[in-house]
Each structure stands twice: as C-alpha cells, then as structure tokens.
VEXDREN-2710 file (C-alpha; in Angstrom, 1 decimal):
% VEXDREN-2710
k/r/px/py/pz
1/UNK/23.0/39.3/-10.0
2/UNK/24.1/39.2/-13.4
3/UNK/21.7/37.6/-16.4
4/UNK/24.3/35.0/-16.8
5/UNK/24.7/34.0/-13.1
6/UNK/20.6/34.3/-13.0
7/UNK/20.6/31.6/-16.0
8/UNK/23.1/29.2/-14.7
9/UNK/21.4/29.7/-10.8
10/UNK/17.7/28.9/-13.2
11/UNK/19.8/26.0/-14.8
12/UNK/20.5/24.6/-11.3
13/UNK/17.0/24.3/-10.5
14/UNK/15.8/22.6/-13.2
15/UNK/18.5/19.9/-12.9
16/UNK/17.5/19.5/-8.9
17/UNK/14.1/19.4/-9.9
18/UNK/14.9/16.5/-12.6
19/UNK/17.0/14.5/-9.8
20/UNK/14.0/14.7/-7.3
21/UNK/12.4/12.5/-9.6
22/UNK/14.4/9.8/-8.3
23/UNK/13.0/10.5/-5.2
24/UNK/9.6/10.5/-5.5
25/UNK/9.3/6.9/-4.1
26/UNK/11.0/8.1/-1.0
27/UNK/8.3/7.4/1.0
28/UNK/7.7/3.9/-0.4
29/UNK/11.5/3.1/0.9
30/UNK/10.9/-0.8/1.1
31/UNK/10.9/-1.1/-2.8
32/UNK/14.3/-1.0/-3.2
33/UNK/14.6/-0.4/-6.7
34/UNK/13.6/3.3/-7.8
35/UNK/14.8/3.2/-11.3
36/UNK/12.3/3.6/-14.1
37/UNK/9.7/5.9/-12.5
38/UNK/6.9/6.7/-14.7
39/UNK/5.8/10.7/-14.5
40/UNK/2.3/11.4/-15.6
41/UNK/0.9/14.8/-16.4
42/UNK/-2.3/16.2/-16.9
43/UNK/-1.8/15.7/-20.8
44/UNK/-1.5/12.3/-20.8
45/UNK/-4.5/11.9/-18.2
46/UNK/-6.4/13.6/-21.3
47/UNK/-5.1/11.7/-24.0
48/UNK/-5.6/8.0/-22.5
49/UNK/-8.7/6.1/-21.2
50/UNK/-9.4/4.5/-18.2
51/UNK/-7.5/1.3/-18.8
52/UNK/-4.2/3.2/-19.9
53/UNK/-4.5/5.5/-17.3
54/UNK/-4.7/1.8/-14.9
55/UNK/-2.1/0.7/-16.8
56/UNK/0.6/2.7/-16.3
57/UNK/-0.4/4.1/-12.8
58/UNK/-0.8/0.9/-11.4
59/UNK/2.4/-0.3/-12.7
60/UNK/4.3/-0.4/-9.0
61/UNK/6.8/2.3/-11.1
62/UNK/4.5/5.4/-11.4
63/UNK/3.7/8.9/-9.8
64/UNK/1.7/11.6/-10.8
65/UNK/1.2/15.4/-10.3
66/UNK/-2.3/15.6/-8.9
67/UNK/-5.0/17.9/-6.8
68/UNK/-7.6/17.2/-5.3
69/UNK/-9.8/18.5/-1.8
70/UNK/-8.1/16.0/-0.2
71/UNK/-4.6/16.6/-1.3
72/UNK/-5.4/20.6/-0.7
73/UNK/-6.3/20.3/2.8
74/UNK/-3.3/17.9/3.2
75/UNK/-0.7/20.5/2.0
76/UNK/-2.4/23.5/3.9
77/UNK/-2.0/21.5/7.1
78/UNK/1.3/20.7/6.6
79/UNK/2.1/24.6/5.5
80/UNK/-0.2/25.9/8.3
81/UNK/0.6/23.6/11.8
82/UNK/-2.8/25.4/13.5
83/UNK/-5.1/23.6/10.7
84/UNK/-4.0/20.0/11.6
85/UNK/-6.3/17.6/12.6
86/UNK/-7.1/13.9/13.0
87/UNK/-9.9/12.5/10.6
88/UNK/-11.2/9.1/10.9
89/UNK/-9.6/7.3/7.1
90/UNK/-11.0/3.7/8.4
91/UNK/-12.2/0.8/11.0
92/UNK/-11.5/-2.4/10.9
93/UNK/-12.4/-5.6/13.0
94/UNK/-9.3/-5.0/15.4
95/UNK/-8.8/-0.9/15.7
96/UNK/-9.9/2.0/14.5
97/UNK/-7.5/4.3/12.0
98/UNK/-6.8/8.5/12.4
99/UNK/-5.0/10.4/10.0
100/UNK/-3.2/13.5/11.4
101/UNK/-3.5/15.6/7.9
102/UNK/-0.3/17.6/6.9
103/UNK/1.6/14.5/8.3
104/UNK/2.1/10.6/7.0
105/UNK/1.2/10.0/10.9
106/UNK/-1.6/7.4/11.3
107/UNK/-3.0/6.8/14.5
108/UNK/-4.8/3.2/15.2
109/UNK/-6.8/2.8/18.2
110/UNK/-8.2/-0.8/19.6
111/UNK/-12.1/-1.5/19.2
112/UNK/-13.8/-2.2/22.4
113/UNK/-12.0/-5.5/23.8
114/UNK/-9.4/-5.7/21.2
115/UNK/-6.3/-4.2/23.0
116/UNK/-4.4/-7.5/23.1
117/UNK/-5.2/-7.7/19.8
118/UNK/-4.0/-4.6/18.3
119/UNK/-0.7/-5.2/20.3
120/UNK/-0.2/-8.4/18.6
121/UNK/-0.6/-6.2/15.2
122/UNK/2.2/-4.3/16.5
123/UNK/4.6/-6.7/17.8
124/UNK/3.9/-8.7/14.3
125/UNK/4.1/-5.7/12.1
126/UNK/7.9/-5.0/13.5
127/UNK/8.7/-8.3/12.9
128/UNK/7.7/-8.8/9.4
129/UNK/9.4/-4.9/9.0
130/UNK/12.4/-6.1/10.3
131/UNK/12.4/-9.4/8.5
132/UNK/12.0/-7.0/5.1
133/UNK/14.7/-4.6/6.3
134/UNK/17.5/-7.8/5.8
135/UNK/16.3/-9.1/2.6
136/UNK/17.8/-8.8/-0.4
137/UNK/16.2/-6.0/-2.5
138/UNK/15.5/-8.5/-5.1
139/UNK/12.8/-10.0/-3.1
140/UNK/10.6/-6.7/-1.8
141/UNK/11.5/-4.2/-4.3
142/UNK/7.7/-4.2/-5.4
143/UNK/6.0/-4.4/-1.9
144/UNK/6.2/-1.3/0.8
145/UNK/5.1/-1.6/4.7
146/UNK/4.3/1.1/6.4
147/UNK/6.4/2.2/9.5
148/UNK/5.8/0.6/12.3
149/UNK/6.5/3.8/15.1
150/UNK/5.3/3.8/18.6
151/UNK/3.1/1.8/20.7
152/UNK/1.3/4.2/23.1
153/UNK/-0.2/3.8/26.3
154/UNK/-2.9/5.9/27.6
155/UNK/-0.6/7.0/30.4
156/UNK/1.6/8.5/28.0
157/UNK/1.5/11.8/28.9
158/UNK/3.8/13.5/26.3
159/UNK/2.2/12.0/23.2
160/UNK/-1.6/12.8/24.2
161/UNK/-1.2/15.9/25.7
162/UNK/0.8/17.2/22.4
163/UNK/-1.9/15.7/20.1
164/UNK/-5.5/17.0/22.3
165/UNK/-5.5/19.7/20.2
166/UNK/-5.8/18.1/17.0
167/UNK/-8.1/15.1/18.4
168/UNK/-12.0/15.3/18.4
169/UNK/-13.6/16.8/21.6
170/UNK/-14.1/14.2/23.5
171/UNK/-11.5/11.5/22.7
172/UNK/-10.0/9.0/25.6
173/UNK/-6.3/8.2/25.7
174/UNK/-6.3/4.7/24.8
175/UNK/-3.9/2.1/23.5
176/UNK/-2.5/2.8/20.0
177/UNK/-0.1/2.5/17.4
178/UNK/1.7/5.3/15.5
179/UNK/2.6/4.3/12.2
180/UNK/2.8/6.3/8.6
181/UNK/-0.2/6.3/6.8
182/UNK/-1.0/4.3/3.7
183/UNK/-2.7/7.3/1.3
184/UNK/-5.6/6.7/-1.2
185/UNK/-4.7/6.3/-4.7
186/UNK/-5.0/9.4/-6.4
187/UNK/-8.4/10.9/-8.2
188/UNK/-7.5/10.2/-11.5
189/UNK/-6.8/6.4/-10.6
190/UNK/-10.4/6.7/-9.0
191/UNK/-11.4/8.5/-12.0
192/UNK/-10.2/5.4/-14.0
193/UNK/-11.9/2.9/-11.8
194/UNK/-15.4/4.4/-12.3
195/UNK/-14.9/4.4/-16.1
196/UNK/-13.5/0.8/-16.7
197/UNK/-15.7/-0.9/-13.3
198/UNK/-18.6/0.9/-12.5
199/UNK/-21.8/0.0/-13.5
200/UNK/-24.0/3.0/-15.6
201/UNK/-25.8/4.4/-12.8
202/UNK/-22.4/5.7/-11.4
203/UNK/-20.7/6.4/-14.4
204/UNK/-23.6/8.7/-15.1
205/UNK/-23.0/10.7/-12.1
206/UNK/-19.4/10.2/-11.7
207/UNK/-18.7/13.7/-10.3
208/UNK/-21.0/13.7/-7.8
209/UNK/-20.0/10.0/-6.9
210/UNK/-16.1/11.0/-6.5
211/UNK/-17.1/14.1/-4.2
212/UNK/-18.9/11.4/-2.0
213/UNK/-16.6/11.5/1.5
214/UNK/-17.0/7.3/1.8
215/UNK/-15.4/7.3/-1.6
216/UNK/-12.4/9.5/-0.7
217/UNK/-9.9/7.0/1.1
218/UNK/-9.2/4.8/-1.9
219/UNK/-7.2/1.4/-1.4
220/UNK/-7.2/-0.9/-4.4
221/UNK/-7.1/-4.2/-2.7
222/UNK/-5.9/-6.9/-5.3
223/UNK/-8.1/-10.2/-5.6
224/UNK/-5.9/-12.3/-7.5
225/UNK/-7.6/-15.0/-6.8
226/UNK/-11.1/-13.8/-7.6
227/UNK/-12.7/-14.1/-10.7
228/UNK/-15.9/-12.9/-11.6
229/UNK/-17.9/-10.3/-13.2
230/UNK/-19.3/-7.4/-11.3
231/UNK/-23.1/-7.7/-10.6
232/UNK/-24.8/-4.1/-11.4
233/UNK/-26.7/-5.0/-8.5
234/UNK/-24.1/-4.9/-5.8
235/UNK/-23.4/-1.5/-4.3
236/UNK/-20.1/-0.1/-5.6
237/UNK/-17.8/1.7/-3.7
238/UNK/-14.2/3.2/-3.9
239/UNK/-13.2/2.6/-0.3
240/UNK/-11.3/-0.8/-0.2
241/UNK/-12.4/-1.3/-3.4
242/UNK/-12.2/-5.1/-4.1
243/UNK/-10.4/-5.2/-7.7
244/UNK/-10.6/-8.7/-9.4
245/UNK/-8.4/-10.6/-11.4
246/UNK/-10.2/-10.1/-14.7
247/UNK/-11.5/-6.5/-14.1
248/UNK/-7.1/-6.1/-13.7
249/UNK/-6.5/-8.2/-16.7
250/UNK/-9.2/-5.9/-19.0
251/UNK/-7.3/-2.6/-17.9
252/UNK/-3.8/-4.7/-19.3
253/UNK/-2.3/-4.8/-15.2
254/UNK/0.6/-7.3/-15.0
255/UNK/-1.0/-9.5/-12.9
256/UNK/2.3/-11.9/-13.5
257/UNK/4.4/-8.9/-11.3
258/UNK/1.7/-8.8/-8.7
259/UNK/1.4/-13.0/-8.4
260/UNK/5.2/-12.7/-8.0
261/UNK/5.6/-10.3/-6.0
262/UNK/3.7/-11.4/-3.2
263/UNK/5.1/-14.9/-3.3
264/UNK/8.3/-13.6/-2.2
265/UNK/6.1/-11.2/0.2
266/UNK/4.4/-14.4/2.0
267/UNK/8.3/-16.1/1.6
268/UNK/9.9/-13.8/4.1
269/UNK/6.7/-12.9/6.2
270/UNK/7.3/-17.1/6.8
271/UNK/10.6/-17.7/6.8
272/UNK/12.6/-14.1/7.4
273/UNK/10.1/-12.8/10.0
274/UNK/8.8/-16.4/11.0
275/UNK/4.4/-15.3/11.0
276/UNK/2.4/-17.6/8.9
277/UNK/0.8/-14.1/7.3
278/UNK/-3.0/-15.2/8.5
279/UNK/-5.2/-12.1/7.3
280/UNK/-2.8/-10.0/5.7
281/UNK/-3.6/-7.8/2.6
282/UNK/-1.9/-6.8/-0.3
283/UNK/-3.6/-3.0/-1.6
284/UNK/-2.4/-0.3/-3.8
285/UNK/-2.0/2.8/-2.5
286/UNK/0.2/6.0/-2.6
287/UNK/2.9/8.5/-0.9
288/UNK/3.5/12.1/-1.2
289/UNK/6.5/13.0/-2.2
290/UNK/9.2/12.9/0.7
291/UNK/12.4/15.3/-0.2
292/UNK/16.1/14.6/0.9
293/UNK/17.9/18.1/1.2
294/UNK/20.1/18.8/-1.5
295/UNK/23.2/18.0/-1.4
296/UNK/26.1/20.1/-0.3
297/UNK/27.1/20.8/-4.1
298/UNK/23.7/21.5/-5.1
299/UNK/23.5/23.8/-2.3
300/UNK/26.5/25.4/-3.2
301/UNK/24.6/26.5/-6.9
302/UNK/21.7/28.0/-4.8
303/UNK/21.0/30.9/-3.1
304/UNK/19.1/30.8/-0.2
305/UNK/15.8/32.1/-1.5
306/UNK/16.4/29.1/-4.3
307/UNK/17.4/26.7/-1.5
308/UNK/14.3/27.4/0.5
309/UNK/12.3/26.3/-2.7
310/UNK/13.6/22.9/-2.1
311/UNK/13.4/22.3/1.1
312/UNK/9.7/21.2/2.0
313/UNK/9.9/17.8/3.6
314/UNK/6.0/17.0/1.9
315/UNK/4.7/17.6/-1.5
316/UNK/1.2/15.9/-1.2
317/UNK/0.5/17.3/-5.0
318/UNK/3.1/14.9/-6.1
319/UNK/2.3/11.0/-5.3
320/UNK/4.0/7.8/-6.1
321/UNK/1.7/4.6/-6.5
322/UNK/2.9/1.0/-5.2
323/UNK/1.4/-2.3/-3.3
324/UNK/1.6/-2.2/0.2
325/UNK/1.6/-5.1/2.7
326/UNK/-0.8/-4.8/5.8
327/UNK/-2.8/-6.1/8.5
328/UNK/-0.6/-7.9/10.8
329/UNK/-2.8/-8.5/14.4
330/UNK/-4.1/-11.9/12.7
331/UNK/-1.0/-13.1/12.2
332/UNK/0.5/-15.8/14.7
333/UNK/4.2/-17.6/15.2
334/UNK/4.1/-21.2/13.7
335/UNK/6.0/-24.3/14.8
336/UNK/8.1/-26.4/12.5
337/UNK/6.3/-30.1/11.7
338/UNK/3.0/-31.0/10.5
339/UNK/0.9/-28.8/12.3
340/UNK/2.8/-25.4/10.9
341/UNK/2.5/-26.7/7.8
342/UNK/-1.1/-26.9/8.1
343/UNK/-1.7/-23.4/9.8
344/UNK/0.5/-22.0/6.8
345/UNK/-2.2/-23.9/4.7
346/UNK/-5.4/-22.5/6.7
347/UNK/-3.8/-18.7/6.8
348/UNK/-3.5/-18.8/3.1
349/UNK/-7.2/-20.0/2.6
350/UNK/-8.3/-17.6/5.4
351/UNK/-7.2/-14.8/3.8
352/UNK/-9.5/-12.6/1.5
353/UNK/-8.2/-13.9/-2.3
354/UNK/-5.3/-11.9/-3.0
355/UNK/-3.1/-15.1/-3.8
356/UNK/-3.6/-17.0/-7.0
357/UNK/-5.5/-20.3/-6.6
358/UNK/-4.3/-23.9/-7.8
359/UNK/-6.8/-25.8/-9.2
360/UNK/-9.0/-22.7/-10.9
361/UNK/-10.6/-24.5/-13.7
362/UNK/-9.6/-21.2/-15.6
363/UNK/-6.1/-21.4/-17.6
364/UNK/-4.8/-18.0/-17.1
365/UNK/-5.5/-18.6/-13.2
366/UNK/-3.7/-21.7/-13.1
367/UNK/-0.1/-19.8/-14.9
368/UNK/-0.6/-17.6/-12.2
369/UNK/-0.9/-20.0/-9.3
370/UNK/2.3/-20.9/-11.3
371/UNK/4.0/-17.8/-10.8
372/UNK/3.2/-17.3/-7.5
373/UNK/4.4/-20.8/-6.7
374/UNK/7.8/-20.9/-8.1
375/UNK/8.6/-17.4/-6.3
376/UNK/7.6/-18.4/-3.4
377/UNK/10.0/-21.2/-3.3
378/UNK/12.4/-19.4/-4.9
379/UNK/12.9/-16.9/-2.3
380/UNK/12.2/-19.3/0.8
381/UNK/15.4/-21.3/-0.7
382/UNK/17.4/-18.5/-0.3
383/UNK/15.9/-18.1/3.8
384/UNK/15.5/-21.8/4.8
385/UNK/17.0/-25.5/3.6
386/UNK/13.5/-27.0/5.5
387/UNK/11.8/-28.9/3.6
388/UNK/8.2/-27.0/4.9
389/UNK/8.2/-24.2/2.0
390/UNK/7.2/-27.5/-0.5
391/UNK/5.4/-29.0/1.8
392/UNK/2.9/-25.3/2.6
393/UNK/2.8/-25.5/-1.4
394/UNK/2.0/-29.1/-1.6
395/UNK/-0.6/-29.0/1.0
396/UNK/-2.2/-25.6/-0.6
397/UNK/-2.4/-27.3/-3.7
398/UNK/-4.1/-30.5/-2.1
399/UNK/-6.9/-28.1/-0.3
400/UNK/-7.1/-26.4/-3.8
401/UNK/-8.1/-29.6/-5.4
402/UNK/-11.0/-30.3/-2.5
403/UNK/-12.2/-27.0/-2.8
404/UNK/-12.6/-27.3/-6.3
405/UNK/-14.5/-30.6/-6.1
406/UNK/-16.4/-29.7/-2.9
407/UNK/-15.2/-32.0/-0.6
408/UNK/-13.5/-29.2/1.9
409/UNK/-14.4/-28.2/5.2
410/UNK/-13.1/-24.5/4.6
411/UNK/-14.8/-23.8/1.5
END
C-alpha cells in the first residue's frame, strides 16, 4: 500500500472515529436528541474540581473515556464469552437484580412472594416504554428507560439452560424479567461525589472507600424535593446514593432541566401510558458505548483489518451519562373522576422526593415546583383535553399546603 493510500485509509479512521461520537448515546436511545455531546478526557478530569467535574458530567449531554475494575472485567467478558458471569448489582423490595457482565443484560428475579408483583413491573414497564416510543422527542429527549425484553418462566427451557453456566451454583429457575441494565456512573463521577459530599472521615480515605464492592454500583438518585444538609453522622454510601437538591445546586447542576424533565416524564407515564407512576424513580446513570456498523461508504475507505477496528458492538471504556426512569411494579391503572385524581395525588406523595414540592417555605424550591408544574401541563395538553392534569396539580398543591402546616394524614 502506498504512503498516500496508507494516509488517506489513516484519514478515514479518524473521521469514523469523530462521527462515532454521535453515537455514544446509542444506548440511551429514548433521549432523542443526541446533538451537543460533551467528551471528557483525562486532562480535563485533572484540571477541574469536583463540582465541575458534576457539572458537566451530569449535564444529561456528557460521556467520558474511563477505566476502572469494573469497566475491565466488563470488556474482558465481552471479548472473552467463557469469563461471563452473573453478579448480583442490587435488591429491592419486589425482585432481586443480576448483571450478565460483558452484556447490558440484567436479570430481575421476584423476592420470596412477590411473583405477581414483579409481573406487574413488567406489564407496567412496557406500557410506559411504549407510551415513550410515540411521543414527540420534545417531551423525553432527557429521560431513558431501559428495555423492557423478556418475561421468563421457570419452565423456559431455552433461556435457563443457555444461562446455568454463567449463574451461581445453585440458582432455581424462577420468574424473571430480562431487561438492559442501568450501569453505575462512572469513577470519576464517584470520585466527584466523595470530594464535594462526603464528610472528612471518607474523604480521608477516599481510595480505599471507592475500592469498597457496596460502593461500586453507583446510581445518583435525584431528590429534588429534599433539602437538607448532610449529617456527618449518617453512614455515607455510593450505592443509590440519595443526592439532594442543595448538594445539586452547590456542584452548579441545572436543577431547572431535571424539574422539567420529569414533569413531562410523569405527563406521559399518566396520560400516554395511562399508570399514575406510584414509586417510580428518577437516577443517573450510564451506557457503554453501543456502535452502528459503518456505513457502506465508510466501509468502502476501509480495509478489512481497518473495518474490524470498528466493529465491536460494546466499548464499556467509553460511557455516556443520562437520567433514567425506573421502578414500575408499584405503579397501578387509574380511573377518570375524583378518585384518579386523588391516587395521582397519593403516588406523587408516595414517592421518595424526586419531584419539586409546592409550598417549600424555601424560594428557589418553590421556582422549581414552578417548573415542574407548567411542564407537566404543558405536555399533558398535548396527550389529553380532560380537565384531570389541573386538577392532579391542584390537588398536589392543596396536600402541599397541609403538609407544610401539619395538618396531613400522609406527612
């Protein structure tokens, strides 16, 4: 091959490369709107502090080149089939979650007596997927769900025969959804959060308290409606790590975004997918990098030792950040009349506080409720002409005022 060819061939590559940026949200495909992607390197992890570093990674528009144990076993699973496995990532009250590593397959098995319930979760999560497939991109371009795959049976043969391998010694066929799997934000974001968050006891043995194995499966869950300082006293952990309103607002987040964007979220989860959204939650997390094969004219600029450079489906080194909606085996159909408006009103209040709350006596809470109130109605305008969108608003802000002068039952 001539220097010339080699050059232009070399050229090729790098432009690929370049374009794959616009795919590094791939996996985040509910978004909708993958323009302005934010890289960050390694430099600018050096040059920043923590609440920069939160800042722009948390942004919704963000992905970084990272490494860590976890991403390194990921990618040597999915380059070496024989090292795959199922670890446990997390339990809830309903089911229990297993990550297949070198896949985005989650597995979530029902807790003892909770079968019905975890089928719910199921039926409910395809209905709220569905619901966000047919909206307008305007509406979810800043919330991601996973994928909602299988419901297994323990009778299914194929699926738990293929996957005793990987499985722990011991493990029952069961009930079980297969989804894709929400992954942890990245170490420097954990990094970050230890810096700005942590009280001095862990930030003097940060290293030791990032290599802790309960602090590896990161999810930022985002209290919106939760103000209040962090007591040094409290034990502090990464896993769901509860991430309030003002600790967000000191690390320069745009809460604003986040307030709006899950008022459309609860909008079409009511009135697209028709669940009043009881016990959902709203967490950041991450995706590897999902490649498209190029296409024909690239490949046509390639040969095929360049062409096989490009065509690994996962890059777990490279990870886009974004909010993701989950939790659905809570959530229940609703009626139209009085008594859906009130189980709207009691899901919202049963939730953990991600929505902003009316009546805060703080000012920057109450331009929040604000936010999240006019986007909610905005985009349940654009689904419904009932009149119930004002009245779940009118009768949130009513249970907002009780609450706030102690005369609710639900406080």
């Amino acid at each position: 091959m001539s220097r010339r060819q080699q050059s232009r061939n070399d050229s090729s590559i790098d432009s690929i490369t370049e374009s794959l940026k616009s795919l590094m949200a791939t996996g985040l495909r509910y978004a909708g709107d993958l323009s302005g992607l934010t890289f960050l390197d390694e430099t600018f992890l050096r040059e920043h502090g923590p609440e920069q570093v939160l800042h722009h990674m948390l942004s919704t528009k963000s992905y970084i080149l990272t490494t860590s144990t976890l991403v390194e076993k990921n990618q040597d699973a999915y380059n070496h089939p024989e090292m795959k496995s199922f670890v446990k990532v997390g339990q809830g009250q309903c089911g229990t979650v297993w990550a297949l590593t070198g896949t985005t397959m989650v597995l979530k098995v029902p807790n003892d007596g909770k079968k019905d319930q975890l089928y719910n979760d199921y039926c409910q999560h395809a209905a709220v997927e569905e619901a966000f497939r047919s909206t307008f991109s305007v509406f979810r371009r800043h919330i991601n769900l996973p994928s909602c795959q299988t419901w297994l049976g323990p009778h299914n043969e194929l699926f738990w025969k293929d996957h005793a391998k990987f499985l722990p010694k011991g493990f029952q066929s069961t009930y079980g959804i297969v989804s894709t799997r929400i992954f942890p934000v990245p170490l420097p974001v954990c990094s970050a959060i230890v810096d700005a968050c942590a009280p001095r006891s862990v930030k003097n043995n940060k290293e030791s308290f990032l290599a802790q194995p309960e602090n590896k499966d990161c999810l930022i869950r985002i209290y919106l409606g939760r103000r209040q300082e962090r007591s040094s006293m409290n034990a502090f952990r990464l896993r769901n790590f509860d991430m309030t309103v003002n600790e967000m607002e000191y690390s320069r987040l745009d809460t604003h975004l986040y307030a709006e964007s899950m008022g459309h979220a609860l909008a079409i989860m009511h009135w697209k997918a028709g669940v009043d959204g009881n016990d959902v939650e709203f967490v950041f997390g991450s995706s590897p990098e999902i490649r498209l094969r190029p296409t024909a004219a690239e490949l046509a600029c390639l040969t095929a030792d360049q062409a096989e450079r490009l065509s690994s489906e996962l890059d777990f080194k490279h990870r886009s950040l974004g909010i993701w909606l989950l939790d659905f085996d809570q959530c229940q159909r609703f009626e139209e009349g009085p008594q859906g408006v009130k189980q709207l009103e009691r899901a919202f209040y049963f939730n953990d506080p991600y929505y902003p709350r009316p009546a805060s006596k703080d000012p920057k809470d109450r331009v929040l409720w604000t936010t999240f109130k006019d986007s909610y109605l905005e985009a349940s305008a654009e689904f419904t002409d009932s009149k119930m969108p004002q009245q779940f608003i009118d009768a949130v802000e009513a249970e907002g005022i009780k609450r706030s002068s102690g005369r609710s039952l639900f406080g």
